[in-house]
Every structure is written in C-alpha cells, then in structure tokens.
C-alpha positions in Angstrom: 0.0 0.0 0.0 1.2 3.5 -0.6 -0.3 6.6 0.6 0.6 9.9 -0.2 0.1 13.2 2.1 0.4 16.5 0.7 0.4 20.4 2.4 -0.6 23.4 0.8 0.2 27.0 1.6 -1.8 29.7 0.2 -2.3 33.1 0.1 -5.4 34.3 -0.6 -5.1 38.3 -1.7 -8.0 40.5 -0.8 -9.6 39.0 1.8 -10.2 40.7 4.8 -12.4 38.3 7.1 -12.6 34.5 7.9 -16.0 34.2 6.3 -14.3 35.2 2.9 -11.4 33.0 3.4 -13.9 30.3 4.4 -15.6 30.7 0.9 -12.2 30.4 -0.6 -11.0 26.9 1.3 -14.1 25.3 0.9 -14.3 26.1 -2.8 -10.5 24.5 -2.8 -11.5 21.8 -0.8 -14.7 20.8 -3.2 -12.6 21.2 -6.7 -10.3 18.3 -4.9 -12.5 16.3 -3.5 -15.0 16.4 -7.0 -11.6 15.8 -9.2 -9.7 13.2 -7.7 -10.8 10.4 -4.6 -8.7 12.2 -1.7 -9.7 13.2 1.2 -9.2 17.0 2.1 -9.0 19.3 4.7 -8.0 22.5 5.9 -4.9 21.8 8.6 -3.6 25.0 9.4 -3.2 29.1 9.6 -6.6 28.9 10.6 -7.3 32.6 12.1 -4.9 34.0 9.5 -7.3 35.8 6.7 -4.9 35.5 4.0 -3.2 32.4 4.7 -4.7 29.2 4.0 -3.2 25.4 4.6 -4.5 22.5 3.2 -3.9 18.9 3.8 -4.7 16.2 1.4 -3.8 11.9 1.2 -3.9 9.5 -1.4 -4.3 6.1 -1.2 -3.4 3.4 -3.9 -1.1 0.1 -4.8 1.1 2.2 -7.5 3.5 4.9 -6.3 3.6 6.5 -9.9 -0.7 6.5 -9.8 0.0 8.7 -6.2 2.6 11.2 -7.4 0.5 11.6 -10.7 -2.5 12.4 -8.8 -0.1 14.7 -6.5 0.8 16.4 -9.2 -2.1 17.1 -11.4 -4.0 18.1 -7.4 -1.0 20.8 -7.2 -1.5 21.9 -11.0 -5.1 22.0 -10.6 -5.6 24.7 -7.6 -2.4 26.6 -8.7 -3.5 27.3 -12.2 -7.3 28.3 -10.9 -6.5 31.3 -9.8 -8.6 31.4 -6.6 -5.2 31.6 -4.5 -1.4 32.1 -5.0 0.3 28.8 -4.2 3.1 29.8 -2.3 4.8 26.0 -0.4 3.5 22.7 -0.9 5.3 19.4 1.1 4.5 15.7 -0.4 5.3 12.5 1.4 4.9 9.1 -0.2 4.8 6.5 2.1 5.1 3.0 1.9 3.3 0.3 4.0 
C-alpha cells in the first residue's frame, strides 16, 4: 500500500475576514474532493485571513498512480486562480 500526504500553503489576496477566506478553502476543498478520490481538509493558519493550509492523502497500490495524482492536485488549484500557491510538502509513504 502507498499513501501519499500533501500540504498546501496559500495566500489568498483581498480577503479581509474569515467568512471570505472560508468561501475560498471550501471552494478548494470541493474542486479536490469532486476531481480526484482524496480526502481533504484545511490543517492549518486557521485565524490567518490571508493564509490558507491544506492537507490532502492519497491512497493506492502504485506509487507513480499517487505522485501523478499529487501532481495534477497541485496543478489544478495553482493554475485556478482562486489563490497564490506559495509551499506545498509531499510525502509518499510506503506500507
């Protein structure tokens, strides 16, 4: 088995409250989860207005099929404009 966890740091220009960065990390969180089969969440720099982390992990039998699915994730949110990608971590782990 080989799962794969990712973290992604964002920052999200012009907001000025938690209810519009709310908007913004849930709209993240959906493209992912309606995309690819991960499981998403928002893990960190959670009373920071412009500053958004999310976590997501992969699970599969092919560690090629994980980093592919990484990478197309990463691609995804940083071309949609919503928010600047500014760090992202990946760890593929093998059980």
């Amino acid at each position: 088995m080989v799962i794969g966890i990712g973290i992604i740091t964002f920052r999200i220009h012009d907001c000025r409250s938690l209810k519009q960065k709310r908007s913004v990390v849930k709209t993240l969180i959906r493209q992912v989860q309606n995309n690819f089969n991960a499981s998403v969440a928002e893990v960190g720099a959670h009373d920071i207005y412009q500053k958004a982390e999310i976590g997501f992990a992969l699970v599969g039998t092919d560690q090629r099929l994980i980093n592919s699915k990484s990478d197309k994730i990463l691609n995804m949110l940083d071309d949609g404009g919503l928010a600047e990608l500014i760090d992202n971590e990946l760890e593929i782990i093998h059980l």
